[in-house]
DRENLUM-719514 format. One record per residue (C-alpha): residue in three letters; x, y, z. Coordinates in steps of 0.05 Angstrom, whole numbers. Each point is the difference from the previous one (the first is absolute). Last residue first. Layout:
BEGIN
{node 'ALA' {X Y Z}}
...
// end
This chain:
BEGIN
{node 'UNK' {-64 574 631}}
{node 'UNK' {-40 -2 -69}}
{node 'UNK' {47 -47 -42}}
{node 'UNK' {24 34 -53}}
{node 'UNK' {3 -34 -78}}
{node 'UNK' {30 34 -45}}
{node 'UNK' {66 -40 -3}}
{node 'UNK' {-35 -66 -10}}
{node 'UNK' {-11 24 -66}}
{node 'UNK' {-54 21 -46}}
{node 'UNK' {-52 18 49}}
{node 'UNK' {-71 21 5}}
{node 'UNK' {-33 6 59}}
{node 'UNK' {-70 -23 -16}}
{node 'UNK' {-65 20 -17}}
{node 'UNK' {-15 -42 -48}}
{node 'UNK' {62 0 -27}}
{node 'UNK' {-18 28 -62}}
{node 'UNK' {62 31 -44}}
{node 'UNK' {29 -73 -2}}
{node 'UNK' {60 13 -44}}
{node 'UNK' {3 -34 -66}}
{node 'UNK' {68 -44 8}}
{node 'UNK' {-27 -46 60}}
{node 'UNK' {58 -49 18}}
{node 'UNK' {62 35 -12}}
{node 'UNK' {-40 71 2}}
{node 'UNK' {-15 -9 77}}
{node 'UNK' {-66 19 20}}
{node 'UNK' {0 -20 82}}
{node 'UNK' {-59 15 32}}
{node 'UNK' {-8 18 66}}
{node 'UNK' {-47 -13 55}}
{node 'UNK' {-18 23 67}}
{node 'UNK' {-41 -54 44}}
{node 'UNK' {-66 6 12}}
{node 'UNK' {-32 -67 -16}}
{node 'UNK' {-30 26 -54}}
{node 'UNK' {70 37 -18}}
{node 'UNK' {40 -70 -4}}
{node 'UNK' {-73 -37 -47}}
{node 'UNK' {18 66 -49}}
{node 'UNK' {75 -10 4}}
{node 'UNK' {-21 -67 -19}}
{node 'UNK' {-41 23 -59}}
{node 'UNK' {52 43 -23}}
{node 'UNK' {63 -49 -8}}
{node 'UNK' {69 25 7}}
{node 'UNK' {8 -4 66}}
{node 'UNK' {12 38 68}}
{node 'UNK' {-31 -9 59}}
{node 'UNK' {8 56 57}}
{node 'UNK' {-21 -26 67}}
{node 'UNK' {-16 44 58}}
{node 'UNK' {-71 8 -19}}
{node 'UNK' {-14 -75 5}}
{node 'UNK' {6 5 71}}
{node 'UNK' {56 -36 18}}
{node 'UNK' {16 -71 40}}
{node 'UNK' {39 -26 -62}}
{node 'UNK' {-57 -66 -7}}
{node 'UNK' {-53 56 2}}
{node 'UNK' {25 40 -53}}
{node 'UNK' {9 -66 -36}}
{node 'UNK' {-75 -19 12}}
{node 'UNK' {-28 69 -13}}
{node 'UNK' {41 1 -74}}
{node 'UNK' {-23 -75 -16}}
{node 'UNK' {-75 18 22}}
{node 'UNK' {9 58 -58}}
{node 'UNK' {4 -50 -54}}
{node 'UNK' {36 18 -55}}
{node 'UNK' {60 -35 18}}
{node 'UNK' {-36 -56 22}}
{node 'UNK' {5 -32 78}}
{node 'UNK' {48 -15 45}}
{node 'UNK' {18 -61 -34}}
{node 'UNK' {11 42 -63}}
{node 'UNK' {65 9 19}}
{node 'UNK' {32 42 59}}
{node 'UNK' {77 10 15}}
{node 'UNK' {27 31 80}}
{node 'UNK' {53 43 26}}
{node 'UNK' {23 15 -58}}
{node 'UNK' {82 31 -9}}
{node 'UNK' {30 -63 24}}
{node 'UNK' {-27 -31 -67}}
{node 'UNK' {48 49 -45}}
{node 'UNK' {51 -61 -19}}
{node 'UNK' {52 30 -53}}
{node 'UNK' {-15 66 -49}}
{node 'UNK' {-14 -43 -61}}
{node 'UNK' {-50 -45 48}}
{node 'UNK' {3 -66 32}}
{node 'UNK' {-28 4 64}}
{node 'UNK' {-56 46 -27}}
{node 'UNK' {-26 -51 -52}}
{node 'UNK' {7 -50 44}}
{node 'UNK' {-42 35 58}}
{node 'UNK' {-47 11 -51}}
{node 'UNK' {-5 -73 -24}}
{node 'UNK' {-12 -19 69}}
{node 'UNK' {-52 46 8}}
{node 'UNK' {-43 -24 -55}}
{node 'UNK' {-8 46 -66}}
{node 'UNK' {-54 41 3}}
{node 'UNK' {38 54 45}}
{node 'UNK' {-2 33 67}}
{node 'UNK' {62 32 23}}
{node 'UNK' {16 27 67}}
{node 'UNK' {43 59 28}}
{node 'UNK' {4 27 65}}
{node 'UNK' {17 69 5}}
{node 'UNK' {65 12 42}}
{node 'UNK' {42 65 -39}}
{node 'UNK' {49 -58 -24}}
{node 'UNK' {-56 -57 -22}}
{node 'UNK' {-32 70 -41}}
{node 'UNK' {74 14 -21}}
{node 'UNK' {14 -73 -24}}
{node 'UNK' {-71 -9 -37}}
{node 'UNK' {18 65 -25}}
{node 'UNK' {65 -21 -35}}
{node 'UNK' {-17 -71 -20}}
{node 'UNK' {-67 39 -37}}
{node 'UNK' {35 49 -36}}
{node 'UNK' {47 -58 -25}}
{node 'UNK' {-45 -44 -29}}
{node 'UNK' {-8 -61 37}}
{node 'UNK' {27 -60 -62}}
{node 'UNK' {-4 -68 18}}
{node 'UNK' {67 -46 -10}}
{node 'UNK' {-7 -51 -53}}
{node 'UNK' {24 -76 -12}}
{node 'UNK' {54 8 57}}
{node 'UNK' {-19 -63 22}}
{node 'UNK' {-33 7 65}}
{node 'UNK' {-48 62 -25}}
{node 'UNK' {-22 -55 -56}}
{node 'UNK' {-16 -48 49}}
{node 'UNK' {-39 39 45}}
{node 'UNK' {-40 21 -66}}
{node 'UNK' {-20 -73 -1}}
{node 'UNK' {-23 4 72}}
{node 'UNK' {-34 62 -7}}
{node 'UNK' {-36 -21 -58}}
{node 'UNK' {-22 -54 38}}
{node 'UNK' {-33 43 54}}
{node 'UNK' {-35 46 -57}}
{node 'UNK' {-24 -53 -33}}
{node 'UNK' {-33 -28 55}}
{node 'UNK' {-25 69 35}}
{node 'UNK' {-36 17 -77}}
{node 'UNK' {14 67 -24}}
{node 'UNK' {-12 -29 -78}}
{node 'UNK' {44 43 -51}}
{node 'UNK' {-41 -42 -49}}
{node 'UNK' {73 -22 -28}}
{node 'UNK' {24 -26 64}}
{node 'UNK' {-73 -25 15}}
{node 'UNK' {13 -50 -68}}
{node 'UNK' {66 -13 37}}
{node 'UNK' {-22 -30 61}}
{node 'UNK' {-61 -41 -38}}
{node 'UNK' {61 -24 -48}}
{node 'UNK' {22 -22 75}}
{node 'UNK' {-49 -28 25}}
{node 'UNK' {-17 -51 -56}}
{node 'UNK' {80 -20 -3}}
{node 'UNK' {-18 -20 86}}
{node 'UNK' {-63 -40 -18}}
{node 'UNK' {-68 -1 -9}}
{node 'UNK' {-27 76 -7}}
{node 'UNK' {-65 10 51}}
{node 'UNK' {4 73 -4}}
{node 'UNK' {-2 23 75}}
{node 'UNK' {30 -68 30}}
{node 'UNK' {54 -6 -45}}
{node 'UNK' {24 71 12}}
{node 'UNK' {4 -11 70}}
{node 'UNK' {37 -69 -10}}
{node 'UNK' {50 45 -40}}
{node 'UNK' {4 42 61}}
{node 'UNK' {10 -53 52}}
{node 'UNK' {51 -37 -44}}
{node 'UNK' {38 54 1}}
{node 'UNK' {19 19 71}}
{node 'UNK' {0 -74 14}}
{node 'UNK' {50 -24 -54}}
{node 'UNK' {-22 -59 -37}}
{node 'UNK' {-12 55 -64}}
{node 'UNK' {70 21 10}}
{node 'UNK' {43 -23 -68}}
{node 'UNK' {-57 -11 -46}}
{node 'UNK' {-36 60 29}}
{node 'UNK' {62 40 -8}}
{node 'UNK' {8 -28 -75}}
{node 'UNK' {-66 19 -23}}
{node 'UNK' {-3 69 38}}
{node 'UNK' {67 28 -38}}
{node 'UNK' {-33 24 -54}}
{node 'UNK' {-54 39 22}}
{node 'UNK' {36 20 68}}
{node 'UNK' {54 32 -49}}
{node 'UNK' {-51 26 -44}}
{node 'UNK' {-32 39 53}}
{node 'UNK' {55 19 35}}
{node 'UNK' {35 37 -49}}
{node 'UNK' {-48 42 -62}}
{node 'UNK' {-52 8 49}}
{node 'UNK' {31 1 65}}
{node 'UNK' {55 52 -25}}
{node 'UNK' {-42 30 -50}}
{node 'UNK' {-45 33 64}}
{node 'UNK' {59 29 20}}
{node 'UNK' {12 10 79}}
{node 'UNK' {-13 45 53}}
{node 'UNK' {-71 13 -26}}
{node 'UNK' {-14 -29 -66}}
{node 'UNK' {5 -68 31}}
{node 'UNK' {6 3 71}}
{node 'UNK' {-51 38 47}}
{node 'UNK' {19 45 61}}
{node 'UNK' {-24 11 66}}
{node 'UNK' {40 51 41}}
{node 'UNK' {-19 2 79}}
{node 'UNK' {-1 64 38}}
{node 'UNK' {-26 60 -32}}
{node 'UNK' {-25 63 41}}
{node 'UNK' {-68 14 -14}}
// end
């Protein structure tokens, strides 16, 4: 089946898992107290910190936040965090604090896959505004007119096969005309449930025993291997 649509996942993927590990994480750790101090009256905060209230029942705005940061450090996918994260890390793009790295494979096939006409899409844990950040501010320059569309776990899990039905859905495809690529086996397992094609993506930078069982899998090591079906 001819491929039309290019999904692809972030960290691990087109990007290094260190750099929103060892980077952003920290850097939205850190700098949370003093955004909320400065923003916390701000409606496109307060309405997540009052979401976070709610669920856990902490008192006050300092309680929140150490709640924040204990899910930085749980590596909790929670839509909250996530959406302040963003906001922090929106920050950080705006300073000059860091630029995000795309490795280069990938900046030159995403260009000639958005050259040859596929439509390409990313779906990624981290919220969608924190994707189109990451992409807008990138070693290579600002990639974001190259996707057509971002998806978070809004949509659904990543290892979740309902998520991979919905998006295919959303795109107006079957799901056999989307191609995701990721890092991560169980969500190319949820992709191929919902019968899309899959690859993973085994680079050495961020997985330095190669992953001889894909599970079935296309197996790739660079963006450079991987062909679209046309």
């Amino acid at each position: 089946m001819t491929t039309r649509a290019i999904l692809t996942d972030i960290e691990g993927t087109t990007s290094s898992i260190s750099f929103v590990r060892d980077v952003l994480f920290p850097h939205a750790r850190a700098a949370l107290p003093g955004f909320v101090a400065a923003h916390a009256g701000e409606p496109h905060v307060r309405k997540w910190l009052d979401a976070v209230a709610h669920e856990t029942g902490d008192a006050d705005d300092a309680a929140v936040v150490a709640r924040l940061q204990a899910w930085i450090d749980e590596d909790r996918k929670h839509t909250a965090l996530k959406a302040l994260q963003g906001l922090v890390w929106a920050d950080g793009y705006a300073t000059g604090a860091y630029t995000a790295p795309v490795y280069p494979d990938a900046v030159d096939a995403l260009r000639a896959w958005y050259g040859k006409g596929l439509a390409l899409y990313v779906y990624s844990s981290g919220s969608v505004p924190a994707q189109r950040l990451l992409f807008a501010h990138t070693e290579a320059g600002d990639l974001t007119a190259l996707f057509a569309d971002f998806f978070d776990t809004e949509v659904g899990g990543k290892r979740e096969p309902a998520s991979y039905t919905r998006i295919a859905g959303e795109l107006g495809l079957r799901a056999d005309q989307v191609l995701f690529l990721s890092d991560v086996i169980e969500e190319l397992d949820a992709a191929r449930e919902a019968g899309m094609g899959t690859v993973l993506v085994d680079r050495r930078s961020d997985y330095p025993q190669p992953r001889t069982d894909a599970h079935g899998h296309r197996r790739v090591e660079s963006f450079a291997a991987v062909m679209p079906a046309s």
